[in-house]
N, C-alpha and C positions, 0 to 999 in steps of 0.2 A: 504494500500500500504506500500510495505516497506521502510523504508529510505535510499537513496540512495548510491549504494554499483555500480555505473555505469557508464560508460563514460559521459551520458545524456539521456534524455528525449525529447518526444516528445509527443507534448500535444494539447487536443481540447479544447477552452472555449465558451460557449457559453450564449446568454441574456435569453433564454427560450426554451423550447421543439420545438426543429424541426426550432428556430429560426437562426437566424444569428451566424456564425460560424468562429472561431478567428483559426490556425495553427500555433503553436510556438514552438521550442525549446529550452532547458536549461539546465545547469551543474546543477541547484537547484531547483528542481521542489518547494519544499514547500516556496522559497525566491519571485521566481519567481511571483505565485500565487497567494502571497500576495502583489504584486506589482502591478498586474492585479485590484484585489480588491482595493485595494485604489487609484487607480486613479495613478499611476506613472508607471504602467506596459508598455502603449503603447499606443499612440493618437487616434489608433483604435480602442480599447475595450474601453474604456474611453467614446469616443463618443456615442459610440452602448450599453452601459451599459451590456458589458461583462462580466460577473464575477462569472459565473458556472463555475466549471471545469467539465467536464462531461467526458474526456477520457484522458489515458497516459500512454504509455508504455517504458519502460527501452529499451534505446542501449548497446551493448558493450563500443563507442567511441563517440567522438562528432565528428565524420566524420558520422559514419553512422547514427546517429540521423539528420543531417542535409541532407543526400542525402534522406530518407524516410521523414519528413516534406517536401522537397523538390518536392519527389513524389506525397505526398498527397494533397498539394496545387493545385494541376493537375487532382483530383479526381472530381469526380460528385458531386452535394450536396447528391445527394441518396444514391451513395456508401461511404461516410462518416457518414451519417446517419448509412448504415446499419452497420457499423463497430462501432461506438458509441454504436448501440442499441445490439449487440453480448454481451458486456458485462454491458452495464448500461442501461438495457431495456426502463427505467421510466426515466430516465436522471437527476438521482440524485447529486447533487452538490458535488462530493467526497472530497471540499477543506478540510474536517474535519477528512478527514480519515489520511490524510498527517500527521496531530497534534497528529495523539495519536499514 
């Protein structure tokens, strides 16, 4: 992924394949994530041992990254499944792609 050239982000985390599924947005995906990981990202993931990142896409603005999280907290678990698995089939943990 490239390093952030965007208004924000919006992003999937999740504990395991097909498991439990976090929706968040951010001005800094790679601060963020590593927020998620250690435990100070959000009471949520923290609890549920959240800490894949398995999906994320660039907005223009952080208007529109928060009206599309917005919308996708409204989706199905399957149609975020299926949009997870469009581009991270195997649901690889991308946090490392952020670092390089």
């Amino acid at each position: 992924m490239d390093k952030p050239r965007y208004g924000g982000w919006v992003y999937i985390m999740a504990n395991r394949y097909r498991g439990t599924l976090y929706v968040g947005v951010t001005a800094d995906l790679a601060r963020r994530i590593t927020q998620h990981r250690t435990g100070s990202g959000s009471a949520y993931c923290e609890r549920r041992g959240l800490d894949w990142l398995v999906w994320a896409e660039p907005g223009a603005t952080m208007a529109d990254c928060i009206a599309y999280e917005k919308r996708l907290k409204r989706w199905r678990r399957e149609w975020k499944f299926a949009l997870i698995e469009r581009g991270n089939p195997d649901w690889d943990d991308l946090y490392d792609l952020l670092l390089a």
